[in-house]
C-alpha positions in Angstrom: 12.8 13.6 -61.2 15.0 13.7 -58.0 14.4 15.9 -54.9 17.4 18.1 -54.0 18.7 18.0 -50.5 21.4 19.3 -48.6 24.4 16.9 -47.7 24.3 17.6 -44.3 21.2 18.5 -43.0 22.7 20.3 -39.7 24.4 22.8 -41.8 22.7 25.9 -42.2 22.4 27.7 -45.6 24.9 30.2 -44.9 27.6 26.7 -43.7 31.0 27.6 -45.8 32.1 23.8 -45.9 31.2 20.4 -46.1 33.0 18.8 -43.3 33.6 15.2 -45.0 34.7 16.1 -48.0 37.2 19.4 -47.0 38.8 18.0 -44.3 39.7 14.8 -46.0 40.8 16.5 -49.0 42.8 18.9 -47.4 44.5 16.3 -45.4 45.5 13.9 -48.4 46.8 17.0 -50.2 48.8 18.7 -47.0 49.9 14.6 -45.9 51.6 14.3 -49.7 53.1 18.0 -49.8 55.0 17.2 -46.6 55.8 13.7 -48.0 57.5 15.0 -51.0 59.0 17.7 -48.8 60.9 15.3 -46.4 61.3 12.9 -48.7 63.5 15.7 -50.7 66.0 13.9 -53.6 64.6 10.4 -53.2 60.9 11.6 -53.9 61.9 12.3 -57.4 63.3 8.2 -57.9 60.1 7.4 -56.1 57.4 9.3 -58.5 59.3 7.9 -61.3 59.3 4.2 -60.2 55.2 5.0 -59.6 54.5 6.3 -62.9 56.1 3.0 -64.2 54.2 0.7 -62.6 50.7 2.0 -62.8 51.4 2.8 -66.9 53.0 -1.0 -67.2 50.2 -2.8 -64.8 47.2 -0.2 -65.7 47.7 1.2 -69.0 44.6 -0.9 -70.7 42.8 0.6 -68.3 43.0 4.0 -69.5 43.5 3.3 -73.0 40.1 1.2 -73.0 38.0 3.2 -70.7 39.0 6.3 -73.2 37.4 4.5 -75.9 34.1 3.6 -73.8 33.7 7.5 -73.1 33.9 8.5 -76.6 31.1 5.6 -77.5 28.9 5.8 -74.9 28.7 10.0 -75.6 27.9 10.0 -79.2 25.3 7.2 -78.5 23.9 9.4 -76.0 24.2 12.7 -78.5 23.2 10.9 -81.2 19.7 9.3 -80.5 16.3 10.4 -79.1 18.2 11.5 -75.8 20.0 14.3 -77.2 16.7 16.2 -77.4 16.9 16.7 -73.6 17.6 20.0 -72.2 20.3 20.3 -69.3 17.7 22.2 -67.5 13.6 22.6 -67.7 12.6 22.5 -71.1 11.9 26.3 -71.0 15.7 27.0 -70.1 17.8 29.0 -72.7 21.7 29.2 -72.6 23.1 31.3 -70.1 26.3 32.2 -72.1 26.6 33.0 -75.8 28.4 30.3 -77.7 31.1 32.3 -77.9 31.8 33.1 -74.4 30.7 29.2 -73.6 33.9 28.1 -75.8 36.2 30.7 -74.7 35.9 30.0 -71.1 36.0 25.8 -71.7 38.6 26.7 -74.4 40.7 27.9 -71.3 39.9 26.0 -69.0 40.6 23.1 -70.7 43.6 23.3 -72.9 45.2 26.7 -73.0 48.3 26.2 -70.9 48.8 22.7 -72.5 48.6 23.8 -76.2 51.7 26.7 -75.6 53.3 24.3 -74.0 53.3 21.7 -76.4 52.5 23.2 -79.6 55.9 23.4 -81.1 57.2 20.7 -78.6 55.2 17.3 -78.9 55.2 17.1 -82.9 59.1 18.4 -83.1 59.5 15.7 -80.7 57.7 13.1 -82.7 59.4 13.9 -85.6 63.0 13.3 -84.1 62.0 10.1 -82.4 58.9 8.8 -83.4 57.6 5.3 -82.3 58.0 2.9 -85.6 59.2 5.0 -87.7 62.9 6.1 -89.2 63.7 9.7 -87.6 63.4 13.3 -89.8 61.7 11.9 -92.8 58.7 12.6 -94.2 57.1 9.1 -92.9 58.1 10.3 -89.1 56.4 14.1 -90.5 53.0 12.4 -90.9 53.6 10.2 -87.9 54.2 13.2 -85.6 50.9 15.3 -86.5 48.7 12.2 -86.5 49.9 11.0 -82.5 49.8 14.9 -82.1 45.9 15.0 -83.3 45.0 11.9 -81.4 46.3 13.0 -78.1 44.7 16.5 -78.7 41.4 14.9 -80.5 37.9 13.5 -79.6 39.5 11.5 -77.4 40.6 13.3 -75.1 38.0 15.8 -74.9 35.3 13.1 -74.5 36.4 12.5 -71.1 35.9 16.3 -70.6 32.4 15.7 -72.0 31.0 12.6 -70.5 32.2 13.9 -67.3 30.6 17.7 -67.5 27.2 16.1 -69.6 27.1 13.9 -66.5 27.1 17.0 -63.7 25.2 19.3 -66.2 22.0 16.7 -66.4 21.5 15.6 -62.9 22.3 19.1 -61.3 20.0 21.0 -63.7 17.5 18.8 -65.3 17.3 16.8 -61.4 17.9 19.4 -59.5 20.8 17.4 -57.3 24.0 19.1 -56.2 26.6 20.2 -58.7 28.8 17.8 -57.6 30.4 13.8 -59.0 28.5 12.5 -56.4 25.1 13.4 -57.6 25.6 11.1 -61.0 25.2 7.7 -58.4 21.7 9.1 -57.9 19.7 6.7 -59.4 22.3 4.0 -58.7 22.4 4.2 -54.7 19.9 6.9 -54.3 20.3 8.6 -51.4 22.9 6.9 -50.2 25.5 9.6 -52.2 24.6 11.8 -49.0 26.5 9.4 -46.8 30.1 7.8 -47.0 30.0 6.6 -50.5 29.4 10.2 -51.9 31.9 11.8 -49.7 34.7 9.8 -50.9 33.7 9.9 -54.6 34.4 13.8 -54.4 37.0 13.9 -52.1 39.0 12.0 -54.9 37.2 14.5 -57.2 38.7 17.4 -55.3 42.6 15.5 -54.8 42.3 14.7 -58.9 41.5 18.4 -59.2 44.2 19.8 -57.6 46.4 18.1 -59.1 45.5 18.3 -62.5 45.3 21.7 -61.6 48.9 21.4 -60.4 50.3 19.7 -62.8 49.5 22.6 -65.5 50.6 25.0 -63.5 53.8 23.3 -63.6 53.8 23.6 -67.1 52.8 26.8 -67.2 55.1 28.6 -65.4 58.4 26.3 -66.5 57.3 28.0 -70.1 57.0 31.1 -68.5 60.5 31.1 -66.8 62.0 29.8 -70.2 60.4 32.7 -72.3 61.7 35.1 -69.2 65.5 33.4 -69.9 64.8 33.6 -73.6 64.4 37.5 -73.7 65.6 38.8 -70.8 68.3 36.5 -69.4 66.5 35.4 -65.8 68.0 32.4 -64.8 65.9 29.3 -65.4 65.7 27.5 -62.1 63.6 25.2 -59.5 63.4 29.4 -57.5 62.6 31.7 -60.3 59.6 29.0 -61.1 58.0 29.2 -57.2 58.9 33.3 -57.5 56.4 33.2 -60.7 53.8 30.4 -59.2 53.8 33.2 -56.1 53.3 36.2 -58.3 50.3 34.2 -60.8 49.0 32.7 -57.7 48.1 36.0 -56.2 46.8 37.2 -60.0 44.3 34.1 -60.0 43.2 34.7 -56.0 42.0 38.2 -57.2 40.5 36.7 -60.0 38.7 33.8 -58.3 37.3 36.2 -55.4 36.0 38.2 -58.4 33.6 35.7 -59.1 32.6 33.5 -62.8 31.2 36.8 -64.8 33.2 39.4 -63.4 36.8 37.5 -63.5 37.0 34.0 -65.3 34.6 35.2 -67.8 36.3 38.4 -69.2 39.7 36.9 -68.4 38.3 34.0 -70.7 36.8 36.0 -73.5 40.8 37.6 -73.6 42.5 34.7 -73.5 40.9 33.3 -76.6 41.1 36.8 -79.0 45.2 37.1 -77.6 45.4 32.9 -78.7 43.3 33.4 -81.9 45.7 36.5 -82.8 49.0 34.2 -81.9 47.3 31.4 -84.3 46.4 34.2 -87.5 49.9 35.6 -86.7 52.1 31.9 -87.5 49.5 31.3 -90.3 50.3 34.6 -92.3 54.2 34.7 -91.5 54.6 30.9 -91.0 54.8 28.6 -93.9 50.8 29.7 -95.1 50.0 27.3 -97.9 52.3 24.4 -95.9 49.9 24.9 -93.2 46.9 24.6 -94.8 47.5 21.9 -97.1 49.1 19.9 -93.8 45.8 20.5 -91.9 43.6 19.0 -94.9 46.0 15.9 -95.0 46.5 15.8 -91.3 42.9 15.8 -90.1 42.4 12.6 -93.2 45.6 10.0 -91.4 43.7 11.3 -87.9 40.6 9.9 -89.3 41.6 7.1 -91.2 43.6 5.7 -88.0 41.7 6.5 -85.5 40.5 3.5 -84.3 44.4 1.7 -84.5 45.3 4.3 -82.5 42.5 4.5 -79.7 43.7 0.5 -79.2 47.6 0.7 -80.0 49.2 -0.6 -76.6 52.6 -2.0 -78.2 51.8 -5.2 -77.3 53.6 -7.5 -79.0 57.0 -5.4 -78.2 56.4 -5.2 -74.8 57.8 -2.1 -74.6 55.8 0.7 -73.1 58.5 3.7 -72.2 57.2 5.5 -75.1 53.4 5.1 -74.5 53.5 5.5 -71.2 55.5 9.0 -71.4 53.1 10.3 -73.9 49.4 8.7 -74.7 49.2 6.9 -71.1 49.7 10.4 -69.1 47.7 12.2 -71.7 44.7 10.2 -70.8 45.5 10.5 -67.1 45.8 14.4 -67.1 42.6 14.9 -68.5 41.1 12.1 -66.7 42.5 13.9 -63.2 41.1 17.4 -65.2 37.5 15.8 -65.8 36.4 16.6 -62.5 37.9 20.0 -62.7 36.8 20.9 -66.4 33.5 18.8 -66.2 31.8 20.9 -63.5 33.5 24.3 -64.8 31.2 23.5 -67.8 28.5 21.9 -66.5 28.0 25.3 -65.0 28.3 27.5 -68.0 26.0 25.2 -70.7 22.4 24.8 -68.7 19.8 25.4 -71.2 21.8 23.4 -73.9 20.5 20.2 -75.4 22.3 17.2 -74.6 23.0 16.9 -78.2 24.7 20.3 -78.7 26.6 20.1 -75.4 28.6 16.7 -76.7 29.0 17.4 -80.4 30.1 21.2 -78.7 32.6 20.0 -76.9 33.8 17.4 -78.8 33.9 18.9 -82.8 34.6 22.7 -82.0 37.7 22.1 -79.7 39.3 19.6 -81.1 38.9 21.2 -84.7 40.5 24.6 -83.0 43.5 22.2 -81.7 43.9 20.8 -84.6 44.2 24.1 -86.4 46.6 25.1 -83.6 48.7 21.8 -84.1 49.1 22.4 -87.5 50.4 25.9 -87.5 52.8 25.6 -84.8 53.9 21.6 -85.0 54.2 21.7 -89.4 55.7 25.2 -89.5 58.3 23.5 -86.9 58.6 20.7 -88.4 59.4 22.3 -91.8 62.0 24.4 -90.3 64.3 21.5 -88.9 63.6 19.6 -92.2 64.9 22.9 -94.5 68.2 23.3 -91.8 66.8 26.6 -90.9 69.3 27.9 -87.7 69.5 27.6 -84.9 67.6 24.5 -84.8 64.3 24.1 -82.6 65.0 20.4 -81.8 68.0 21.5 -79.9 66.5 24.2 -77.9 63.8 21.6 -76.6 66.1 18.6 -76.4 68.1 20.9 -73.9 64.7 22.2 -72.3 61.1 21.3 -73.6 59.7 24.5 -72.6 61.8 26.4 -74.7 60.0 24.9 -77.6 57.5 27.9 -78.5 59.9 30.5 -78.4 62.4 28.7 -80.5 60.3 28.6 -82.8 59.0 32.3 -82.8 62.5 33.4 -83.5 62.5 32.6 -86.6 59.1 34.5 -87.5 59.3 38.1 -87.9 58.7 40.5 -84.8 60.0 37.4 -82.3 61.0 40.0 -79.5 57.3 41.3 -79.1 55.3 38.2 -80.5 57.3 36.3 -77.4 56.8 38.7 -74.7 53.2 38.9 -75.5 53.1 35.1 -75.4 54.8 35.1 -72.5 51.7 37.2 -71.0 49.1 34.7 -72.7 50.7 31.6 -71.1 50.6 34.0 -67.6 46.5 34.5 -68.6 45.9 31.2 -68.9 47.7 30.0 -65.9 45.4 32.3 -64.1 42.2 31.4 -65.7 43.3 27.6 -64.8 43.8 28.2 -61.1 41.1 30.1 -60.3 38.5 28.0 -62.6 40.0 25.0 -60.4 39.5 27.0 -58.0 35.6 27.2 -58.3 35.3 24.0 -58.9 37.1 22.7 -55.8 35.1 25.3 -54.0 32.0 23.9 -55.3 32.8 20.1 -54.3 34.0 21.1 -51.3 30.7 23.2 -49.6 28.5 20.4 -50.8 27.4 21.7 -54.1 26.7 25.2 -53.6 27.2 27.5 -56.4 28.3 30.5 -54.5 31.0 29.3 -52.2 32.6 31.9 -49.2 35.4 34.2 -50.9 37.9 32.5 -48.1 37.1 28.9 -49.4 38.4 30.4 -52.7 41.5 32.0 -51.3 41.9 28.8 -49.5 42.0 26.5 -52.8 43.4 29.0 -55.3 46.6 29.7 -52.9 46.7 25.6 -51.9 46.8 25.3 -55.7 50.2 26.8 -56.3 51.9 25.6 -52.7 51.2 21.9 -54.3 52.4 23.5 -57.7 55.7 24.8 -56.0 56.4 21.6 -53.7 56.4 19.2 -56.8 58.5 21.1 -58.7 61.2 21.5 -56.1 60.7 17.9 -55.0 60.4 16.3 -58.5 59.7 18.5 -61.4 57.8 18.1 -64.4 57.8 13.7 -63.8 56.3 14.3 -60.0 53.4 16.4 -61.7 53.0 13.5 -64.2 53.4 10.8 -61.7 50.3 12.9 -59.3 48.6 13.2 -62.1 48.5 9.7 -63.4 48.2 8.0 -60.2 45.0 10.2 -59.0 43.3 9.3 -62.4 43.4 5.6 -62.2 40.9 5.5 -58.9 38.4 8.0 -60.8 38.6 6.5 -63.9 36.6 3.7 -62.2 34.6 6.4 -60.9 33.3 7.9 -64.2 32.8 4.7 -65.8 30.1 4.4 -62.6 28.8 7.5 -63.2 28.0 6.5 -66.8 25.7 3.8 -65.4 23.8 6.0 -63.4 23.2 8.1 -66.5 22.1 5.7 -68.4 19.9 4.9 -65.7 18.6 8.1 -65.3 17.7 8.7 -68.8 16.6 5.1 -69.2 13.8 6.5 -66.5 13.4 9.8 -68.5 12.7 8.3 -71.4 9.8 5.8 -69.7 8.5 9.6 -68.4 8.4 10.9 -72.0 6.7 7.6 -73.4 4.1 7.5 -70.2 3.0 11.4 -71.5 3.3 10.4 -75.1 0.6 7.6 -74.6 -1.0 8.2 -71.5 -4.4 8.2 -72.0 -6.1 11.4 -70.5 -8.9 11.2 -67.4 -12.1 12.2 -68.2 -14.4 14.1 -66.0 -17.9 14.7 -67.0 -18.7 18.4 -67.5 -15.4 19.3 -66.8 -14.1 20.2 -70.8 -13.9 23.9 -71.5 -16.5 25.0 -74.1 -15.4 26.7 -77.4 -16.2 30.3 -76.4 -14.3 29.7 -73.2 -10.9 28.4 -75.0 -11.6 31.8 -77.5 -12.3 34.1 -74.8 -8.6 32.9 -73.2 -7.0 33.7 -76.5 -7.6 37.0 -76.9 -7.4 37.7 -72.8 -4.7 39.7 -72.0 -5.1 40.2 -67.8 -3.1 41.8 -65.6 -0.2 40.8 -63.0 -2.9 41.5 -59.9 -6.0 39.5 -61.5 -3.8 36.2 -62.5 -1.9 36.3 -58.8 -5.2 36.9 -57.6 -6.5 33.8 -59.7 -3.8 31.9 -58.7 -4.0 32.6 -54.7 -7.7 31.7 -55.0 -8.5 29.2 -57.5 -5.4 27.1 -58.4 -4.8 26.8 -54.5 -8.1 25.5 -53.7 -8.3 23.1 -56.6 -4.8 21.7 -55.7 -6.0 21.7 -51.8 -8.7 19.4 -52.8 -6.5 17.3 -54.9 -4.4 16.7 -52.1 -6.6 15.8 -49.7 -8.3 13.4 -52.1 -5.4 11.9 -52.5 -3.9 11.0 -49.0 -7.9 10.1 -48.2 -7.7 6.7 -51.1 -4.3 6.1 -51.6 -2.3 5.3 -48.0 1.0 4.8 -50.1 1.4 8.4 -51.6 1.6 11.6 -49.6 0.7 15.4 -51.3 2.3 18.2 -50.2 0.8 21.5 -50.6 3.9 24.3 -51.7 1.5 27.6 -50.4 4.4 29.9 -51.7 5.6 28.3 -54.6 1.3 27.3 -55.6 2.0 23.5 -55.9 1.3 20.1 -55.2 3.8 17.1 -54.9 3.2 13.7 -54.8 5.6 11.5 -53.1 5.8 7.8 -53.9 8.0 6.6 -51.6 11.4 5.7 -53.4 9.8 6.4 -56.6 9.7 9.5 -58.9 7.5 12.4 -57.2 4.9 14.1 -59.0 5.0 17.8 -59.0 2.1 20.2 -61.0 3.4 23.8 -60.2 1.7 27.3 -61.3 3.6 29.6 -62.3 2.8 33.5 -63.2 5.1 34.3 -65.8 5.4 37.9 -68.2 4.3 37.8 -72.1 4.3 40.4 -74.8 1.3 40.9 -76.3 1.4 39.8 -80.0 1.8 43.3 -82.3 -2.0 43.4 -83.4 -3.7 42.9 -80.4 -1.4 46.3 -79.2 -2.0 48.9 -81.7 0.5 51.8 -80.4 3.7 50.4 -80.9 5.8 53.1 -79.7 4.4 52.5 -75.7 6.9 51.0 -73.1 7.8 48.0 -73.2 6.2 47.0 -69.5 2.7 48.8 -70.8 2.4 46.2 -73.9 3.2 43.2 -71.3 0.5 40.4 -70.5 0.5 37.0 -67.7 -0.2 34.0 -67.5 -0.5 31.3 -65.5 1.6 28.4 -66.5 2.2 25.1 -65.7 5.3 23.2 -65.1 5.8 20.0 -63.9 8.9 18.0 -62.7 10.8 18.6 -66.1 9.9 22.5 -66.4 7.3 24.7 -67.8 4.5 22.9 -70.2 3.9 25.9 -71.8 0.5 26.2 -71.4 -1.7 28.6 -69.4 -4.9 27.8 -66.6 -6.0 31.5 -66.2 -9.4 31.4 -66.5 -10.0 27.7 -65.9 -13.1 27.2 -63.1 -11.8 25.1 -60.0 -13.3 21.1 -61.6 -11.4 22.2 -65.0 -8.4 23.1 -63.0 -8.9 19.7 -61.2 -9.5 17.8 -64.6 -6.0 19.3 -65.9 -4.0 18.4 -62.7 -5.7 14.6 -62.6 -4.5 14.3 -66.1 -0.7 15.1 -65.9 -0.8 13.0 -62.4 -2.4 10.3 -64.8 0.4 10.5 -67.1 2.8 10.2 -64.3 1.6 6.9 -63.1 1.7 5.6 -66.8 5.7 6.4 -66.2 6.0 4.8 -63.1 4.3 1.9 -64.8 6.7 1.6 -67.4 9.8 2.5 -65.5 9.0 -0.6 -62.8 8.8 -3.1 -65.9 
């Protein structure tokens, strides 16, 4: 329903950047790596005194925006909506559904479940929030605040946020970019000011989301490192590794999506589903799977407490705003990040299978995950088995996982090789962050320059590096929750503008539904004629032929028909593409394209099986309209039929327009 057009209209197609929205970006992030630089010891009171007062003053915020996401998506899944395609209606998914979850599987949580896996419910269970300490009461307590941080909470920010991108980039055909979901709120406004700065705080909330799991990932790394071999855990070893996994995520990036994110994707998820099946079988089995049928009923049955606990009425908020409150900000300041990674890997999916997708099957995963590591860990420190796991994280959280894997047969080799999975994901992470940034960045192109991606995927781990030296794992947190309190605001805008936009779509679906069709005397095909186009099978040259002729004289006529009785429309004639468009102004344009597209013939009209494939092949000429292919074919229609069947879609348009106005 909405033209595409370039952000800047003085760039030329080949234009590496988008001049508004890079140089900003680039600035904020170089102005606060400098900052924290000169700043040195006293940036690291400073980030913690932030954190505080944006959790203390803000926290409601994030806690009840959350909530809204998760609502407003299954609303969306759930009803008539969740029937539209992200993409024409002809579009199929580009990636299997296995290869779709393994790259938003580590993209979106990899780094974060190694790292607190064992940590967070162990953690729980020695000091949980209204509860005694290392009892069974704290047990439960742990895995269900585990699940809900890991749950359909959290991943429903993911989800609005990519469903958002996904349906206005490919079913609209506007830029792959946060701006693009003001649309139908501002129009085309989101080419100006307003649209700059809503993805330049895309891009800063990016990076440092990015950032902030890289942190993560390589403090685990160095721990593990310490753990096996003895190499010092320190603020130098950890900018040593963000160097080395840096350059390992460069190469990947400049690989491109298929060729590097994709494979390195696909292993990431057998090496993780190998470290899961491993605990399982020499963990504590039937513990595990009796824990993950009783944790996943307290998730449920508490859900909604826990979606609205704030702690009120003790007035105490050290304890949320440590865990649930920077939860919610890290993947709030991911969404941007994560949403467009998997906008771009789910077109042809229904709107319906992309949320219930990436809600259900990743959070079930996670919970699976939680269970194995957090209840195995858990059961250890309530048996006495030694050396205790709480210890080892008390003195340093990262240590948690490998801990824990020492008291698990083969620890030695199961560690190193997790060691090299938490190194996989931190690459897939930086250079999928990467992409993205690239993507926002050049204005929503889909194949950015390979120095853009150098540029972003090596700024990635200099922020990575400077926090940690000038603040550690709390100035990660503290970036990360003070970037996601301006963009929260900016998805909850966003959401208007979808529902805007598929307010409109559906007034487009009920004008076709009940349109009433124009009828032009002696312009209906007889019965012979609709038979003698079943059981045509013509040739590539005769329907090209028919379409260069025919369909572009009928649509001529059209169009000149039009601009002579109505001054307020304007149809332009596509010679290349064989189509007409209708422009109304503000409104939604008309489009009636003609397609030649390649059919098999059906077995019995081809009675030598064994030919090539190319030989048993037939055209036609289809139709699409705005929304994609109609799935119906013209060949062999006379010019007034052809004329009829164009009059009669654009007849069905007006009926939208009608309807949308009211």
């Amino acid at each position: 329903m909405y033209l595409k057009k370039d952000l800047d209209n003085s760039r030329s197609e080949k234009a590496s950047i988008l001049p508004p929205v890079f140089y900003p970006s680039a600035f904020l992030i170089g102005l606060l790596v400098i900052v924290t630089l000169v700043a040195g010891e006293r940036a690291s009171a400073f980030f913690a005194a932030t954190q505080a007062f944006i959790t203390t003053e803000f926290g409601w915020v994030y806690m009840t925006s959350v909530v809204g996401f998760l609502l407003f998506g299954l609303y969306i899944a759930i009803g008539k909506t969740g029937e539209i395609k992200l993409g024409p209606n002809q579009a199929e998914p580009e990636y299997s559904f296995t290869s779709w979850f393994a790259m938003l599987f580590s993209a979106g949580i990899g780094i974060g479940l190694l790292f607190y896996g064992v940590a967070e419910p162990l953690t729980h269970y020695m000091m949980p929030p209204n509860a005694t300490p290392e009892t069974i009461a704290a047990a439960k307590k742990a895995m269900q605040i585990t699940y809900f941080h890991w749950g359909i909470n959290a991943w429903a920010i993911y989800a609005i946020v990519g469903l958002i991108l996904a349906y206005f980039s490919f079913r609209h055909n506007l830029p792959l970019t946060i701006r693009s979901a003001l649309y139908p709120l501002i129009g085309d406004r989101i080419y100006g000011p307003a649209g700059h700065v809503v993805d330049t705080i895309a891009v800063v909330g990016t990076l440092f989301g990015v950032a902030t799991s890289l942190g993560f990932g390589v403090s685990q790394v160095n721990a593990g490192l310490n753990y096996l071999f003895d190499i010092p855990y320190s603020t130098t070893t950890q900018i040593v590794l963000i160097a080395v996994i840096t350059a390992f995520a460069t190469a990947s990036v400049v690989s491109g999506l298929d060729a590097g994110i994709k494979k390195l994707s696909e292993i990431n998820m057998v090496l993780a589903t190998l470290l899961l099946l491993f605990v399982i079988a020499a963990g504590p089995t039937l513990l595990i799977l009796n824990s993950f049928v009783e944790n996943l009923g307290l998730y449920i049955s508490t859900l909604v407490e826990r979606s609205f606990y704030m702690n009120a009425y003790r007035e105490d908020q050290s304890w949320l705003a440590g865990w649930t409150l920077f939860y919610w900000g890290w993947w709030i300041s991911w969404s941007p990040f994560v949403g467009i990674f998997i906008a771009r890997i789910s077109r042809g999916r229904t709107i319906r299978e992309f949320m219930l997708g990436v809600l259900l099957v990743p959070s079930l995963f996670t919970f699976i995950w939680m269970t194995a590591f957090g209840n195995s860990a858990i059961s250890f420190e309530m048996n006495g088995v030694m050396p205790s796991i709480a210890d080892a994280i008390e003195n340093n959280l990262p240590l948690g996982i490998f801990a824990f894997l020492e008291h698990l047969p083969f620890s030695g080799i199961v560690s190193f090789c997790t060691i090299l999975l938490i190194m996989t994901f931190f690459v897939t992470s930086s250079d999928s962050g990467s992409l993205v940034i690239d993507t926002i960045t050049s204005g929503g192109h889909m194949n950015p320059p390979v120095w853009q991606r150098v540029f972003w995927a090596v700024t990635e781990g200099v922020v990575a590096a400077v926090l940690m030296i000038g603040g550690g794992l709390v100035a990660l947190q503290t970036a990360t929750i003070t970037i996601a309190l301006p963009f929260t605001f900016v998805i909850i805008i966003a959401c208007m503008g979808l529902m805007k936009g598929l307010k409109i779509e559906a007034a487009k679906m009920q004008g076709a539904a009940v349109a009433p069709d124009v009828k032009i005397i002696g312009a209906e095909t007889s019965w012979k004629q609709r038979l003698s186009a079943l059981m045509t099978y013509p040739s590539k040259r005769k329907v090209e032929a028919y379409v260069a002729e025919t369909v572009m004289l009928a649509l001529h006529k059209v169009g000149a028909e039009i601009m002579k009785n109505d001054c307020a429309a304007e149809a332009l004639i596509d010679e290349e593409n064989h189509e007409i468009r209708i422009l109304h102004g503000g409104e939604t344009d008309f489009l009636y394209t003609v397609r030649v597209r390649s059919r098999l013939r059906p077995d019995f009209a081809y009675i030598n099986k064994k030919d090539e494939d190319d030989k048993r092949r037939f055209y036609q000429a289809e139709v699409d309209l705005l929304e994609g292919s109609q799935h119906y074919c013209v060949y062999g229609y006379s010019e007034e039929q052809l004329i009829h069947d164009i009059l009669s879609q654009y007849n069905k348009h007006i009926h939208f327009l009608n309807i949308a106005r009211s």
